[in-house]
DOSEKOL-747488 format. One record per residue (C-alpha): x, y, z. Coordinates in steps of 0.2 Angstrom, whole numbers, padded with zeros to 4 digits, always signed. Layout:
REM DOSEKOL-747488
XYZ;...
This chain:
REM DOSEKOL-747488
+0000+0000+0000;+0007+0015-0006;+0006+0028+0009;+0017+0042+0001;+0015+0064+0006;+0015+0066-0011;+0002+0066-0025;+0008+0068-0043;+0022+0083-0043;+0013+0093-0029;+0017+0088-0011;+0001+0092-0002;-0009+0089+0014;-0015+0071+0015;-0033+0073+0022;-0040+0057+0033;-0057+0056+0037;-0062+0043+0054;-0079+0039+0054;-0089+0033+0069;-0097+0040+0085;-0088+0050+0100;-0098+0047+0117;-0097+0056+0135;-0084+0043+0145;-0086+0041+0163;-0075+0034+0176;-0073+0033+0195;-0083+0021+0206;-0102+0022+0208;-0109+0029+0221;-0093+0041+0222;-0083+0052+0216;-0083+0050+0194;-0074+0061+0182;-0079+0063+0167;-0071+0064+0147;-0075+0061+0130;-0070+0045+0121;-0072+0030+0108;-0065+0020+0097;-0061+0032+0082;-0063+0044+0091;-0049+0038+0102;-0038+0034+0086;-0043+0052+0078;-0033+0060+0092;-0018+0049+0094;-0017+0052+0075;-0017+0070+0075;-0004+0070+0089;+0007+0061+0081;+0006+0068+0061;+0014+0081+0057;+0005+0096+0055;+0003+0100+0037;+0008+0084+0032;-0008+0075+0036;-0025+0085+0040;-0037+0074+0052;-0057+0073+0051;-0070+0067+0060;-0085+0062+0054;-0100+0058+0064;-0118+0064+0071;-0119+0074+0090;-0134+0085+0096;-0137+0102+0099;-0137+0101+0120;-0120+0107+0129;-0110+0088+0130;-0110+0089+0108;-0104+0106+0111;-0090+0103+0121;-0087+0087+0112;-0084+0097+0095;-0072+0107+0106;-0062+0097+0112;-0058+0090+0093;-0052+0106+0087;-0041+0108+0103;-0030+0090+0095;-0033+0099+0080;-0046+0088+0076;-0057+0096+0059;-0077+0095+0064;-0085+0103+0047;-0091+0087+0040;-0101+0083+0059;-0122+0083+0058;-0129+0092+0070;-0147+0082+0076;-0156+0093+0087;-0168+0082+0096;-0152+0067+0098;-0139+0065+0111;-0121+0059+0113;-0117+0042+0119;-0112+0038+0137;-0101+0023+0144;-0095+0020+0160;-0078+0011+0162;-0075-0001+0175;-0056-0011+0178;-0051-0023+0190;-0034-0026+0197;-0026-0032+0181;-0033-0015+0172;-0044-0027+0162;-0059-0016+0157;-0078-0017+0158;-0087-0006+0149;-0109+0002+0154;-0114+0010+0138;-0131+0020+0138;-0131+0022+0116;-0146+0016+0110;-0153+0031+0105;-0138+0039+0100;-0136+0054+0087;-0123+0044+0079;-0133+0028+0076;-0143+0043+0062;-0128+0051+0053;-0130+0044+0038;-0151+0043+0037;-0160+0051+0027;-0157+0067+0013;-0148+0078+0025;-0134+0067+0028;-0131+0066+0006;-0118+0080+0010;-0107+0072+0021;-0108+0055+0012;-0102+0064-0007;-0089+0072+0007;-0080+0054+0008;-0074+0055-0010;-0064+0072-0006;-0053+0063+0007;-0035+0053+0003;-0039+0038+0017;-0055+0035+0025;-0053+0025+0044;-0068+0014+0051;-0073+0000+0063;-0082-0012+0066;-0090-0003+0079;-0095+0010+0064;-0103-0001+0057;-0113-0008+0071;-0120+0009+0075;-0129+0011+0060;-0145+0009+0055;-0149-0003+0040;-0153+0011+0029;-0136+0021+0036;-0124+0005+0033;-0130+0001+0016;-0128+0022+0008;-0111+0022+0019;-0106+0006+0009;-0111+0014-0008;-0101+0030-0003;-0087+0020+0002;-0086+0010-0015;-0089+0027-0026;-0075+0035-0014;-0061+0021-0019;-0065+0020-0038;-0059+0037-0036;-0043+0033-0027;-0048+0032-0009;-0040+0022+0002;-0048+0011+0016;-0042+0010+0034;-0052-0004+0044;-0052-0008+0062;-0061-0023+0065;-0068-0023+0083;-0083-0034+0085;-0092-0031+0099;-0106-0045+0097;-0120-0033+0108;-0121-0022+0094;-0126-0033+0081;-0142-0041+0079;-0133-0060+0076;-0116-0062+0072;-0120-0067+0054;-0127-0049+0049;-0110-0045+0058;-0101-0057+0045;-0108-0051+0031;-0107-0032+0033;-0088-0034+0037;-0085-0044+0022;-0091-0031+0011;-0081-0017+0019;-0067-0031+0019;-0068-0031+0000;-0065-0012-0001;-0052-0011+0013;-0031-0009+0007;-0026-0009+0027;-0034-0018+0039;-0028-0016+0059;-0036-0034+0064;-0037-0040+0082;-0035-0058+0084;-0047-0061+0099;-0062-0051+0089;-0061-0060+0073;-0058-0079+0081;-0076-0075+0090;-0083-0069+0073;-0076-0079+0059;-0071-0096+0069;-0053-0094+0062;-0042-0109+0070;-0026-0099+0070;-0017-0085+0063;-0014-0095+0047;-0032-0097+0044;-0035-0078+0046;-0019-0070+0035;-0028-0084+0021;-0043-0077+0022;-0038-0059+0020;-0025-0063+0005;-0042-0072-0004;-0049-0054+0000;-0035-0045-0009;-0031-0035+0005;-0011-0028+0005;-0009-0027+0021;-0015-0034+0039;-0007-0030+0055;-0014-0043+0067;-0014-0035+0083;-0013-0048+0099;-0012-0038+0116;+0000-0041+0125;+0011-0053+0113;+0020-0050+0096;+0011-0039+0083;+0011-0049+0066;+0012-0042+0048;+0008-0047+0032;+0010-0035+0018;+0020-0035+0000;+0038-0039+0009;+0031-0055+0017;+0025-0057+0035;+0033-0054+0050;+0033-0053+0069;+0036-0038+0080;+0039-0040+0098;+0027-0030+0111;+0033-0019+0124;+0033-0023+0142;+0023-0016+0155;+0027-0019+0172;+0010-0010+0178;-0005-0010+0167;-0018+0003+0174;-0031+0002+0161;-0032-0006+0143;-0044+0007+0137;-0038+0010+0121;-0024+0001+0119;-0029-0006+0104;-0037+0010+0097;-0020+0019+0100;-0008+0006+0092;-0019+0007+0078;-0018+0026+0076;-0001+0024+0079;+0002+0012+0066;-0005+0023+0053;+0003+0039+0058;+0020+0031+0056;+0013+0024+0037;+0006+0041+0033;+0023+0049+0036;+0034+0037+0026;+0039+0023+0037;+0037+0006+0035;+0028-0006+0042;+0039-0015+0052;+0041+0003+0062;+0025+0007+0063;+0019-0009+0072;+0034-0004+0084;+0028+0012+0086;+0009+0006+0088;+0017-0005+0101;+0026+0010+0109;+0010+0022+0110;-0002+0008+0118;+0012+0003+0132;+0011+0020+0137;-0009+0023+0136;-0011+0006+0151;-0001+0015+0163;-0014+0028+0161;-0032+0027+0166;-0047+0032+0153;-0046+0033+0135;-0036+0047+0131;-0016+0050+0140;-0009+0069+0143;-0001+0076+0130;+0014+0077+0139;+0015+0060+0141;+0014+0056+0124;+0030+0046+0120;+0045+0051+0107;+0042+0042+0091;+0057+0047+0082;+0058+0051+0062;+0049+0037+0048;+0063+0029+0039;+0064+0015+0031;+0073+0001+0044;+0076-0017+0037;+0061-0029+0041;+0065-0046+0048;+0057-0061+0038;+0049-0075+0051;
């Protein structure tokens, strides 16, 4: 996958566009003292990605449906304090935000209460006022979704976002896809199956976790799974697995890189979410994808040790420059 600043003989801006739904995120223990913060999936990715790109080297959107009370509000501004752009975001007036609640136990193992169900983002793409935002997809150099974008949807959203997507890549789009199945949000886990094989079809990178797609797809091992996604064309899978190696497949063959230890784990709130947006940032920027899993392993060791979704700024770690290190063949 060709992941170059440069498009013909103009260098210019590479706009991303993350689809999906920010919600209100709580934490604290009930009954007491609870703070509260924004977060979610590509949400959570959208701002690790605009921390770590370059400004003027890659401009990050968000695209997604709030309300009009005081949490969207707030919301929206805290996006355009990461330097997150809001002007493709559908206001619905008589919708809220999301809300979940984070719970973790010792191990900083997580346990999410989620109050969505009548979510502003489950509408975004319904209806003719959201025909703007879905021609908006075409104008953007990569497009990053999840699963749990998917799952939000309506019927009617999920099958125009699908049309959007494939119009968008006939024009050169590029797909980013995060596969996160979280079985609750889907009806069974066939209409699951077959809406991620269809954005499976259109996807160039996919950022997999192993656990998620073993439960979906019944894959025995990692074998069966990189099979799969080669009959599916794509060019290259990252196949994320915690606290173990990270393992590539991609056009220089497939590899393994090594996870960071953590001696402490707080929270594994978006570990995954962060990897992933690190992974990308590095690919955007020019490295390859040996150094980009070892900087998506580097961001998500640091985000346990914290608790919630999103770390300081200031504790962000040093990625260092792209380059283009040797990758070592397994």
């Amino acid at each position: 996958m060709d992941m170059t600043l440069v498009h013909g003989s103009h260098a210019r801006p590479l706009k991303v566009a993350l689809v999906g739904e920010c919600m209100i995120e709580m934490r604290g223990e009930p009954g007491a003292s609870i703070s509260q913060t924004f977060g979610g999936d590509t949400l959570n990715t959208a701002v690790y990605l605009a921390r770590l790109s370059s400004r003027g080297a890659v401009v990050v959107d968000y695209m997604t449906a709030v309300g009009g009370d005081a949490f969207s509000v707030a919301m929206r501004r805290s996006w355009r304090t990461e330097g997150i752009a809001d002007a493709h975001v559908r206001v619905i007036e008589d919708a809220l935000p999301g809300l979940y609640f984070i719970q973790t136990d010792l191990h900083g193992e997580r346990r999410f209460l989620y109050w969505r169900g009548e979510a502003a983002a489950r509408r975004m793409f319904d209806g003719p006022e959201a025909d703007a935002m879905l021609a908006a997809l075409a104008e953007y150099d990569y497009i990053y979704l999840s699963g749990i974008s998917l799952a939000i949807l309506s019927g009617e959203g999920r099958e125009r976002l699908m049309q959007a997507l494939h119009l968008a890549r006939q024009g050169g789009t590029r797909i980013v896809f995060d596969n996160n199945y979280r079985p609750h949000l889907w009806p069974n886990p066939e209409a699951a199956r077959q809406a991620y094989r269809e954005l499976l079809r259109l996807t160039d990178l996919a950022l997999i976790t192993w656990e998620d797609d073993a439960i979906l797809f019944g894959y025995r091992d990692t074998e069966a799974l990189f099979s799969a996604y080669a009959q599916e064309g794509i060019g290259e899978v990252a196949l994320k697995r915690g606290a173990d190696s990270c393992l590539i497949q991609c056009p220089a063959g497939r590899f393994e890189v090594p996870a960071q230890h953590v001696a402490r784990v707080l929270d594994t709130t978006a570990a995954g979410d962060s990897f992933s947006a690190a992974y990308l940032a590095c690919r955007l920027q020019g490295g390859d994808p040996e150094q980009a899993a070892r900087w998506g392993h580097r961001l998500a060791a640091q985000v346990v040790q914290y608790r919630g979704a999103l770390i300081p700024q200031a504790a962000m770690p040093s990625m260092g420059t792209p380059s283009f290190p040797s990758v070592a063949q397994v």
